[in-house]
LUMGU-463990 format. One record per residue (C-alpha): x negated, y negated, z. Coordinates in pm, whole numbers. Layout:
LUMGU-463990
+--------+--------+--------+
|     xx |     yy |     zz |
+--------+--------+--------+
|      X |      Y |      Z |
...
+--------+--------+--------+
This chain:
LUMGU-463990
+--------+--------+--------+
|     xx |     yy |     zz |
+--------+--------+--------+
|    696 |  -1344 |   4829 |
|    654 |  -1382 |   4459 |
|    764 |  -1744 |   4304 |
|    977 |  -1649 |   4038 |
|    922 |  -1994 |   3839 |
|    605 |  -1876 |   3773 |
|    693 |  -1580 |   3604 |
|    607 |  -1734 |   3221 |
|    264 |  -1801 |   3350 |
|    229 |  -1447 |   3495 |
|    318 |  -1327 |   3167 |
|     87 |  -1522 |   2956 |
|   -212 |  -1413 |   3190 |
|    -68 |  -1057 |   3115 |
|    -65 |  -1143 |   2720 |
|    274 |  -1120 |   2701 |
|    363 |  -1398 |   2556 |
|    701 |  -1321 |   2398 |
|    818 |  -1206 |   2697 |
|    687 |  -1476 |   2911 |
|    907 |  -1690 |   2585 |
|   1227 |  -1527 |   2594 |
|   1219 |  -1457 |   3040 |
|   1376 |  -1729 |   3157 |
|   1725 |  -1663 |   2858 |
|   1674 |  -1270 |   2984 |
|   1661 |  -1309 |   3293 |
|   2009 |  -1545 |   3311 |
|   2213 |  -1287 |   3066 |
|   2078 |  -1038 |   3279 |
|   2224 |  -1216 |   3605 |
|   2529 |  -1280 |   3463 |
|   2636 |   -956 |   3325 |
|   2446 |   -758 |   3654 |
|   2190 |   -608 |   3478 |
|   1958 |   -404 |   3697 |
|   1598 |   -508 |   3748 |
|   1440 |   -177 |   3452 |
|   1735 |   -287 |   3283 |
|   1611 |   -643 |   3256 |
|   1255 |   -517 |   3243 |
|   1371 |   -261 |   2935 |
|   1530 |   -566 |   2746 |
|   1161 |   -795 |   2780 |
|    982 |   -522 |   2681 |
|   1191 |   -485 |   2334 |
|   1166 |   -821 |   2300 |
|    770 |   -814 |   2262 |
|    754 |   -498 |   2109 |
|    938 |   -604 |   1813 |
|    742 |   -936 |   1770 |
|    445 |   -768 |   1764 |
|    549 |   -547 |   1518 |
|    695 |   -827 |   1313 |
|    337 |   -971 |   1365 |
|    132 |   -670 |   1273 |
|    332 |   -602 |    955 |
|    278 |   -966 |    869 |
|   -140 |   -883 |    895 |
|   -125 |   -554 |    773 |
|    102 |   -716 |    441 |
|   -136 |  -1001 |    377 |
|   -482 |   -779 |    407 |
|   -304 |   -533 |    151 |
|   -295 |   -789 |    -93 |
|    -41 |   -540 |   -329 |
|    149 |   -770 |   -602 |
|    444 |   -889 |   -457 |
|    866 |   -820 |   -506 |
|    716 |   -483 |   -564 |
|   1001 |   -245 |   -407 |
|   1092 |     83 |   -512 |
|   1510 |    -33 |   -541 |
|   1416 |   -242 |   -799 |
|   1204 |     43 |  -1014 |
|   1445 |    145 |  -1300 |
|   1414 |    538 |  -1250 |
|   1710 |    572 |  -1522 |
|   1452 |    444 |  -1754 |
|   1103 |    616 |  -1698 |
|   1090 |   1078 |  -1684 |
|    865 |   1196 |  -1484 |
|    959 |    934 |  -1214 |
|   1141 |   1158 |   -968 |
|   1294 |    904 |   -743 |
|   1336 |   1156 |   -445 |
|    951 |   1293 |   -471 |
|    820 |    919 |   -487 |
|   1093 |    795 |   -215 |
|    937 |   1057 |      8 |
|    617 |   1001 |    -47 |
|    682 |    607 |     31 |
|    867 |    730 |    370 |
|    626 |   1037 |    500 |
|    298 |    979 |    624 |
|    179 |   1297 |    668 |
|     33 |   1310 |    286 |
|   -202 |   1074 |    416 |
|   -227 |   1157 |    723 |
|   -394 |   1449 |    550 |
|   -567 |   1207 |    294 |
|   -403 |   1368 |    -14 |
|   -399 |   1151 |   -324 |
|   -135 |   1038 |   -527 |
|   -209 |    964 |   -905 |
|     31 |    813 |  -1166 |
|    -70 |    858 |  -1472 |
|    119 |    662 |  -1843 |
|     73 |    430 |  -2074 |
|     70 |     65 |  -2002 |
|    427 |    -74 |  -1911 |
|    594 |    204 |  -1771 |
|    614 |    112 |  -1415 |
|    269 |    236 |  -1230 |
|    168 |    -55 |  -1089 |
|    508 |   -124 |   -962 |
|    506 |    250 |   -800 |
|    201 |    201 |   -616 |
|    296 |   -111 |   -468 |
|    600 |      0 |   -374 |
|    495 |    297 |   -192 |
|    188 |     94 |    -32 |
|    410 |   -136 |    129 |
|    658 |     75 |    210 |
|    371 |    283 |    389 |
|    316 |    -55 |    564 |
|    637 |    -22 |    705 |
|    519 |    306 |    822 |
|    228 |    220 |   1002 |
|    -56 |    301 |    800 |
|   -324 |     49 |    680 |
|   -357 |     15 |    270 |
|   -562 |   -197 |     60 |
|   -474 |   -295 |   -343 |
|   -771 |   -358 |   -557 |
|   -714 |   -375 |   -962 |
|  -1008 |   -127 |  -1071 |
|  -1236 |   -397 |  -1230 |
|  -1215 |   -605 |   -896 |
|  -1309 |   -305 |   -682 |
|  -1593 |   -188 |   -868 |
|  -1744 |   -535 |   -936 |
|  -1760 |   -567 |   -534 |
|  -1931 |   -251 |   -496 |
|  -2154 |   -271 |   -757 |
|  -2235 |   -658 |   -588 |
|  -2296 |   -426 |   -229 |
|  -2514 |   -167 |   -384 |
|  -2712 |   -439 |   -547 |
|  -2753 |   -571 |   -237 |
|  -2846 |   -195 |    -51 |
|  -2543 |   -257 |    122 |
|  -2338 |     21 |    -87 |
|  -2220 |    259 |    203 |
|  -2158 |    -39 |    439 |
|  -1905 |   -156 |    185 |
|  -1729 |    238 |    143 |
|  -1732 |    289 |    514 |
|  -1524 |    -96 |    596 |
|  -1275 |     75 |    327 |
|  -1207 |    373 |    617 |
|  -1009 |    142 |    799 |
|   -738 |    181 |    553 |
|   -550 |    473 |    574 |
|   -438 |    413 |    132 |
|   -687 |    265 |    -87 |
|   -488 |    180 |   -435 |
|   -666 |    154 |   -738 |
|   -488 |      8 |  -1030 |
|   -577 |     66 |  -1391 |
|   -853 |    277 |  -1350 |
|   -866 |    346 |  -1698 |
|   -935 |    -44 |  -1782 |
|  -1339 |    -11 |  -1593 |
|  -1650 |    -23 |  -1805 |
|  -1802 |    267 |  -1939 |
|  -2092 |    174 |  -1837 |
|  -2363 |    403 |  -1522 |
|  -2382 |    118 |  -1297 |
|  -2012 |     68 |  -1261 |
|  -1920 |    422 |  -1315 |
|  -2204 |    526 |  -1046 |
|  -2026 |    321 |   -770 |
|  -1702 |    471 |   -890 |
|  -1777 |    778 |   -869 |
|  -1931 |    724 |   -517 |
|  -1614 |    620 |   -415 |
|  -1436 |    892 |   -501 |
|  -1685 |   1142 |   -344 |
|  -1706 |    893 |      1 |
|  -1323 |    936 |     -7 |
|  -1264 |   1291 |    -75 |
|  -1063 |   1516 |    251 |
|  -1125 |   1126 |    440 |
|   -905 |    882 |    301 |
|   -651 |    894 |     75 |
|   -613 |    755 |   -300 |
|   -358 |    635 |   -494 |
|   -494 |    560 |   -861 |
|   -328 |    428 |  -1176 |
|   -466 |    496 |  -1494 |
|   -322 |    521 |  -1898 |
|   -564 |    762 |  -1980 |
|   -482 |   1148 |  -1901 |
|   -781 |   1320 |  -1723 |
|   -833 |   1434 |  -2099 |
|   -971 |   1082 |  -2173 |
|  -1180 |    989 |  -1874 |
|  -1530 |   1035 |  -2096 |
|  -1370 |    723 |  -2227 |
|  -1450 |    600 |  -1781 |
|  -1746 |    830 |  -1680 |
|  -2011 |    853 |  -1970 |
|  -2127 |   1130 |  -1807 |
|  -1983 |   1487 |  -1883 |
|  -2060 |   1598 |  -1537 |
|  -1981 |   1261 |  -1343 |
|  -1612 |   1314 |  -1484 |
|  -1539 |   1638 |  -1390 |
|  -1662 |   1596 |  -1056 |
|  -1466 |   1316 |  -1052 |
|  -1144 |   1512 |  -1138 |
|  -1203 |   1792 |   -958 |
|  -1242 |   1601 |   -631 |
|   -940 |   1409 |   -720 |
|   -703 |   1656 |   -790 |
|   -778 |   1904 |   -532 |
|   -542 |   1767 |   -243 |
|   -315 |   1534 |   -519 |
|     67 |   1452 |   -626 |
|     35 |   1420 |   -964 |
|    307 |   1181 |  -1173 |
|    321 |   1132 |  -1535 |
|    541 |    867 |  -1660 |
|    675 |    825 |  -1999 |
|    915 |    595 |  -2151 |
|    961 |    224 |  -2311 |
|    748 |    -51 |  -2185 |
|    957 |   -297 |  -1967 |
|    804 |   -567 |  -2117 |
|    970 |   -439 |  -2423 |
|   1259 |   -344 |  -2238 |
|   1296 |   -673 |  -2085 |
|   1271 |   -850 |  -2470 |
|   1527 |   -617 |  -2633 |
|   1804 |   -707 |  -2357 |
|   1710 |  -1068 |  -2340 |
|   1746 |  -1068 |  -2738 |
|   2097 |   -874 |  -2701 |
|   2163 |  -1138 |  -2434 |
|   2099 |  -1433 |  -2667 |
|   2319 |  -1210 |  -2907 |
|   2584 |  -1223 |  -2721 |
|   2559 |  -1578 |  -2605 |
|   2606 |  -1693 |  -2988 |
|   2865 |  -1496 |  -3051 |
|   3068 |  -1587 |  -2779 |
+--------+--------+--------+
């Protein structure tokens, strides 16, 4: 006959260790309010299901590395058009866009919100399930240009498949310059119908000679891009300046009070 004592011990050679944690407090509520034995069973296996949730959205959070207090309750939609909170909202709470590795790209000027959109929807997709990784543009294409230096170019694309959204903010702010542009553009092509995007840029697709020196690079570019995308153009006040004109009525007030 089994020793129940040993029950924690059983559990942790089963690597289960929340249940084999929380057993012993289960098992007496379950004795005194006559809980049957899938009942009890049912309630341990919550119990470790939710920690390792807790855990893996912990990982998942920290290897994202997306700028932080990002949410989308705290984006002020009143304040930017072309932010349609129910399209974005969805597109934070539905996987299948990438799922089907669709793009999302936010285009507007500096201020408006797009890096705050993007991080918001890649945690939120977090939340989801799915694996995403933030890089500011620069960062990204300095570490791929330091792979392909090294001949280790599509190693470095192909450790990117493991996440499901690869962000990357302020594309318009990269070097117009063929090495960086090159690896860029690589990207892009590595990515397309296998991974989806979600890029950030001031510059309207009008611009990007300004990104790809190369006529032909761009479009390719674009057209890859834009063939499975959501496309979002925000306009409106920088909150920066936003920010200074209420803090100055603030003040305002204050000294006239």
């Amino acid at each position: 006959m089994a020793n129940a004592a040993a029950l924690p011990l059983l559990l942790r050679q089963l690597r289960l260790p929340t249940m084999a944690g929380c057993c012993l407090e289960v098992t007496e509520r379950a004795l005194k309010q006559g809980w049957s034995i899938p009942q009890t069973l049912a309630a341990l296996c919550e119990y470790e299901l939710a920690e390792r949730e807790r855990r893996r959205l912990e990982r998942h959070l920290k290897e994202a590395r997306l700028p932080v207090g990002k949410t989308l309750e705290s984006f002020e939609f009143d304040a930017i058009a072309g932010a349609d909170r129910h399209q974005l909202s969805a597109l934070a709470c539905e996987v299948g866009w990438i799922e089907q590795a669709r793009n999302l790209l936010l285009f507007g000027p500096s201020g408006v919100g797009k890096s705050h959109l993007a991080a918001a929807i890649g945690q939120a997709l977090i939340e989801q399930g799915q694996r995403v990784r933030y890089y500011a543009a620069s960062t990204l294409v300095q570490e791929l240009q330091v792979a392909k230096q090294a001949l280790r170019l599509a190693d470095a694309l192909s450790k990117l498949d493991k996440y499901g959204l690869l962000v990357i903010d302020d594309i318009g702010y990269v070097k117009r310059t063929e090495s960086e542009t090159s690896v860029l553009f690589e990207l892009i092509a590595h990515r397309y119908e296998a991974g989806s995007l979600l890029i950030t840029s001031n510059q309207p697709f009008s611009a990007w000679d300004s990104v790809f020196p190369d006529d032909m690079m761009a479009v390719a570019a674009i057209d890859r891009l834009i063939h499975h995308a959501f496309v979002v153009e925000l306009t409106g006040e920088s909150y920066r300046k936003r920010a200074h004109t209420r803090q100055r009525k603030e003040q305002k007030s204050t000294l006239e009070s």
